[in-house]
C-alpha positions in Angstrom: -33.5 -4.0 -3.8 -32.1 -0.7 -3.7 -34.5 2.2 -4.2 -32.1 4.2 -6.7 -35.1 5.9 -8.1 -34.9 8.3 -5.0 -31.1 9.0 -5.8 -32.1 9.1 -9.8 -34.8 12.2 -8.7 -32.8 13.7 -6.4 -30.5 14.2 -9.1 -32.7 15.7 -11.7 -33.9 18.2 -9.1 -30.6 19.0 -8.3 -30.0 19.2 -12.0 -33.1 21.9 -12.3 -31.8 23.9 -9.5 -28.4 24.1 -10.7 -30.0 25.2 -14.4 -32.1 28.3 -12.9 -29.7 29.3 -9.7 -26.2 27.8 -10.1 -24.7 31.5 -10.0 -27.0 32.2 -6.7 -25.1 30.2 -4.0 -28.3 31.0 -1.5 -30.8 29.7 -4.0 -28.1 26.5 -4.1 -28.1 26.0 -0.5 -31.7 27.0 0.5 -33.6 24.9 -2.0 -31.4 22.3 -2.2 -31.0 21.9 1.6 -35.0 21.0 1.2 -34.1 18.5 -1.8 -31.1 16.6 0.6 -33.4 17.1 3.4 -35.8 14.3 1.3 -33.2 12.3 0.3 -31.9 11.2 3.3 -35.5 11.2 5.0 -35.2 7.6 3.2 -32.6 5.2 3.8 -33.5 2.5 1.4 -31.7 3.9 -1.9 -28.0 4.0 -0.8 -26.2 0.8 -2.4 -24.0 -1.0 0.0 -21.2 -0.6 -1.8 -21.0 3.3 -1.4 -21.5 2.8 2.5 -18.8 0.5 3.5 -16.6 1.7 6.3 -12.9 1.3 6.2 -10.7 0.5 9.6 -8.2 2.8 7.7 -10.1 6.1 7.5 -13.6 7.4 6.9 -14.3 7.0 3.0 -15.8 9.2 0.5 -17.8 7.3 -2.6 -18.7 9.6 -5.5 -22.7 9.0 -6.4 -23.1 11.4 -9.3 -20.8 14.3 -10.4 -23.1 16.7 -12.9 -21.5 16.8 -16.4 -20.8 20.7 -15.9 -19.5 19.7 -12.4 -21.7 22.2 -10.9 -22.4 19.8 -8.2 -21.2 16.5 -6.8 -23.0 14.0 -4.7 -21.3 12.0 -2.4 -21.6 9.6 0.5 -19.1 9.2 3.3 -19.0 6.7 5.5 -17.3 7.1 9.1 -16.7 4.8 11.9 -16.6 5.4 15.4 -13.9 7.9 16.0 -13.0 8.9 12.9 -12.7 12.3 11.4 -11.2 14.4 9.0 -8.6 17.1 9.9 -9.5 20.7 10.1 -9.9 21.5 6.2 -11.8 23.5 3.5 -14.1 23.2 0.7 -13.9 26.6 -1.5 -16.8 25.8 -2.6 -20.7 26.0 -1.5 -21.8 22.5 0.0 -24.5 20.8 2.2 -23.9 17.6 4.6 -26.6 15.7 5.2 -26.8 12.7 8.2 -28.5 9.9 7.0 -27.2 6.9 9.9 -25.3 7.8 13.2 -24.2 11.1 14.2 -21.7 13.2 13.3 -19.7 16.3 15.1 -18.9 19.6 13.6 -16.0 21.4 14.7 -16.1 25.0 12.7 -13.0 27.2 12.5 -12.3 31.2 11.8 -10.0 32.1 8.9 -7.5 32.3 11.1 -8.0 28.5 12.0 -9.1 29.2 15.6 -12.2 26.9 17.2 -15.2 29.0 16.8 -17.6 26.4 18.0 -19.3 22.9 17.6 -22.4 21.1 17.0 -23.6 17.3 16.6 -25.2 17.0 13.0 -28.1 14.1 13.6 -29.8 12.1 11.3 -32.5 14.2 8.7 -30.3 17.2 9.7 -28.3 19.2 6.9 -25.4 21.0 7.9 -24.2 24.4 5.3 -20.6 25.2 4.7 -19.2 27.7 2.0 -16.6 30.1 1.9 -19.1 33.0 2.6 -20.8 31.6 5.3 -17.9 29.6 7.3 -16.0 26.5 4.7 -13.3 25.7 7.5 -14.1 22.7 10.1 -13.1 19.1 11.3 -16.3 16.5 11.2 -15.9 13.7 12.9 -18.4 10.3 13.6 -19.7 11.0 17.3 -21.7 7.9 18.0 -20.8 4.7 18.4 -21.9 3.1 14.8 -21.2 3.5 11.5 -22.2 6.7 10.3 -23.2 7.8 6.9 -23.4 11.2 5.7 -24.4 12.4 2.3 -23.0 15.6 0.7 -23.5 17.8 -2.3 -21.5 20.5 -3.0 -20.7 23.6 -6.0 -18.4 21.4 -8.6 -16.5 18.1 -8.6 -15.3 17.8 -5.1 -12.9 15.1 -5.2 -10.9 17.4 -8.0 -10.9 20.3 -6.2 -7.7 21.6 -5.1 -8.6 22.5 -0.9 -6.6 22.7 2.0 -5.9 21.1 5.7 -4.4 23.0 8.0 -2.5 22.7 11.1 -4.0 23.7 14.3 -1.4 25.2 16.4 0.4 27.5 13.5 -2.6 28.0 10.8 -0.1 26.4 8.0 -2.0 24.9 5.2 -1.2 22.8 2.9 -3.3 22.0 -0.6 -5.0 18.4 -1.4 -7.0 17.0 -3.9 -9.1 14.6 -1.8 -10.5 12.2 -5.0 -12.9 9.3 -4.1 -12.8 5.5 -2.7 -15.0 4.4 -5.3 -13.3 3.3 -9.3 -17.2 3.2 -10.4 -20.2 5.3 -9.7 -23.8 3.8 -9.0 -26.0 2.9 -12.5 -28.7 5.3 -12.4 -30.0 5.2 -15.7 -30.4 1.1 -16.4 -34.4 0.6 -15.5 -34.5 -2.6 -16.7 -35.1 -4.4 -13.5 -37.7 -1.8 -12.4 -39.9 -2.4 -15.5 
């Protein structure tokens, strides 16, 4: 059985944080870094269904979206030798590595390589337009991976950006999520 009740608390925390700091983007990131840094110590509350790999392209499964859409949860789900192209956010957000390894490939404004790091499980990686928001991520093992991320608002309705690496050119997207339903947090029936 799958453990949502870690997902279900992770949730309200995130739900208190957002109520006392959700203007303070470095209260956001600091204390819930710690709160993601819990949740994926775990890996027994992640439903199958929101960690199925695709041959087509890494996938991205919406978990919980707060009804403000102050943040969004979300899982992706990479196999070996995918990755996303070099894109933004515009918005604060934390990665989290639950299974496999992942690779960080960060960007300047001006869409030039400004370094690279691997992102390993119980590790939480920061992005935000203050602090750096432009990078390519990419599986860098040889296994599934699974990441999971929260960031500032509604992420699969935000309008972002990819951009090309050899003239800077960007182009907006909406990235929207593989999933048509979310998980069902709130029926405890089977755990009473």
């Amino acid at each position: 059985m799958t453990n949502l009740a870690r997902l279900r608390s992770f949730i309200r925390d995130m739900t208190r944080l957002a109520d006392r700091h959700g203007e303070d983007e470095q209260r956001m990131l600091d204390e819930g870094e710690k709160l993601l840094r819990g949740l994926i110590a775990k890996d027994d509350w992640l439903p199958e269904e929101f960690a199925r790999p695709s041959p087509e392209g890494y996938r991205q499964y919406l978990l919980h979206c707060d009804p403000l859409e102050r943040f969004s949860v979300v899982s992706f789900v990479w196999m070996p030798g995918q990755r996303t192209p070099i894109h933004d956010h515009t918005v604060w957000g934390l990665v989290g590595v639950m299974r496999g390894e992942e690779q960080c490939e960060e960007y300047s404004a001006a869409v030039k390589p400004t370094g690279r790091h691997p992102v390993r499980p119980g590790e939480v990686d920061r992005v935000s337009p203050r602090i750096g928001d432009i990078h390519v991520v990419s599986n860098a093992g040889n296994q599934i991976a699974v990441s999971i991320h929260v960031y500032g608002a509604n992420i699969g309705a935000v309008r972002r950006h990819t951009y090309d690496a050899a003239t800077g050119a960007h182009r907006a997207f909406v990235s929207g999520y593989a999933n048509a339903s979310i998980p069902n947090l709130w029926d405890r029936s089977r755990e009473a």
